[in-house]
C-alpha positions as CSV (number, residue, x, y, z in Angstrom):
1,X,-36.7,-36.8,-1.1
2,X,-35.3,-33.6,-0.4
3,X,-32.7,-32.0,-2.1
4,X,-30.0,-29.8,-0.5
5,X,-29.8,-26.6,-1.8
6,X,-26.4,-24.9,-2.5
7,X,-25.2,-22.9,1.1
8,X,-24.8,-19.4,0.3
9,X,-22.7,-18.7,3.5
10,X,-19.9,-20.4,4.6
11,X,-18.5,-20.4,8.1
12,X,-15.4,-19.3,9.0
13,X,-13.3,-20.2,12.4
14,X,-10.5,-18.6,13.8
15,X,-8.3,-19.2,17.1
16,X,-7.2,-15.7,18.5
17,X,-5.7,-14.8,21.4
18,X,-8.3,-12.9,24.6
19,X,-6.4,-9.5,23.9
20,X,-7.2,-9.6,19.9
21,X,-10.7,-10.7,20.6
22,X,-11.1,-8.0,23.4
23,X,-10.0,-5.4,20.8
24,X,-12.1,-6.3,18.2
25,X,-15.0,-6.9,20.5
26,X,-14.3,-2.9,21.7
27,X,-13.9,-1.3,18.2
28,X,-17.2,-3.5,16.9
29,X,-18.9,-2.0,19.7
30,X,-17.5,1.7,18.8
31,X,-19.1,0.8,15.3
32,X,-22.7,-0.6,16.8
33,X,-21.5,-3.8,14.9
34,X,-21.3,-7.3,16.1
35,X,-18.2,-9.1,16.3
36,X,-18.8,-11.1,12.9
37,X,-20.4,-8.2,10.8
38,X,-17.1,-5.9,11.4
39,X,-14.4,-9.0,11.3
40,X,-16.5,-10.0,7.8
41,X,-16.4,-6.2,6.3
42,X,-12.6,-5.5,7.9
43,X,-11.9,-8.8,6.1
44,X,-13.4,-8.1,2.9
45,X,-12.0,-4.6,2.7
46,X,-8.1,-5.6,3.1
47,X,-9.1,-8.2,0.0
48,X,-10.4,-5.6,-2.1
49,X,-7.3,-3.4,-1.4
50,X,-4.9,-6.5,-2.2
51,X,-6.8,-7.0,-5.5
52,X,-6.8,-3.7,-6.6
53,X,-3.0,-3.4,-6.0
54,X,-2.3,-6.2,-8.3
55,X,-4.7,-5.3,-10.9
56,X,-2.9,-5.0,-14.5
57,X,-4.1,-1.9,-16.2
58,X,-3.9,-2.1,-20.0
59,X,-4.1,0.9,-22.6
60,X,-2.5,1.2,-26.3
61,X,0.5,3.3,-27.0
62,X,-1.5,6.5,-27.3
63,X,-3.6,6.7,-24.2
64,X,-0.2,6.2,-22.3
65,X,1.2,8.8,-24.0
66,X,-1.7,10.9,-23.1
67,X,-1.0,9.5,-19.5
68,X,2.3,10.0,-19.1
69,X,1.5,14.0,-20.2
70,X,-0.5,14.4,-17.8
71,X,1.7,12.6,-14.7
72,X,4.8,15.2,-16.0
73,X,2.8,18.3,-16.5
74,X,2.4,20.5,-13.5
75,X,0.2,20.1,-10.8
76,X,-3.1,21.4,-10.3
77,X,-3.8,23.2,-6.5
78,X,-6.5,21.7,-4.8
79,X,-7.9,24.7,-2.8
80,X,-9.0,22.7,0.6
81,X,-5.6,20.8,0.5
82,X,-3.8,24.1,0.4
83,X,-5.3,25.4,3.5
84,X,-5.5,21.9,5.3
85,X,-1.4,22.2,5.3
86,X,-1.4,25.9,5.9
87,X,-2.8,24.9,9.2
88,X,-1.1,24.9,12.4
89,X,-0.8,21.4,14.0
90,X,-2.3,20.2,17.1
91,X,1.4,20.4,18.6
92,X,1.8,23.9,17.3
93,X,1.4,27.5,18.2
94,X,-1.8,29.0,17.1
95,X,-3.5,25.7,17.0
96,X,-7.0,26.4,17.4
97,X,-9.4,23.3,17.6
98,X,-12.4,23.4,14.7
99,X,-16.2,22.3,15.4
């Protein structure tokens, strides 16, 4: 007698309108995806950023000392972020487009 082995994968079914399906369809397609691999990692990523909002961060007295010193101190330049806002806007005068 066989015995079942545990499923590793477990379907998923969703009702969606044409439109939403038609715009997935298109931006899977932009990817080279199919329509499950990018609904499955689009999925997967909004979870991850919902757990990692509500994750608790613990640290003793000291290291949030040491972390609230270094949120009030000043802040350091970051050289390619300076020039990224130095430059002129799409919308703007002197916009000239970058290869």
């Amino acid at each position: 007698m066989a015995t079942n082995a545990e499923r590793k994968e477990h379907p998923i079914s969703m009702r969606l309108p044409a439109a939403d399906i038609a715009m997935i369809d298109r931006a899977a397609g932009l990817r080279g995806r199919s329509r499950t691999d990018f609904v499955r990692d689009a999925a997967v990523r909004a979870a991850e950023d919902v757990l990692m909002e509500s994750r608790l961060i613990r640290m003793n007295s000291e290291g949030f000392a040491d972390f609230m010193a270094v949120l009030s101190g000043p802040a350091t330049p970051v050289p390619e972020m300076v020039e990224l806002v130095k430059r002129p806007a799409p919308w703007e005068p002197g916009y000239a487009a970058k290869d």
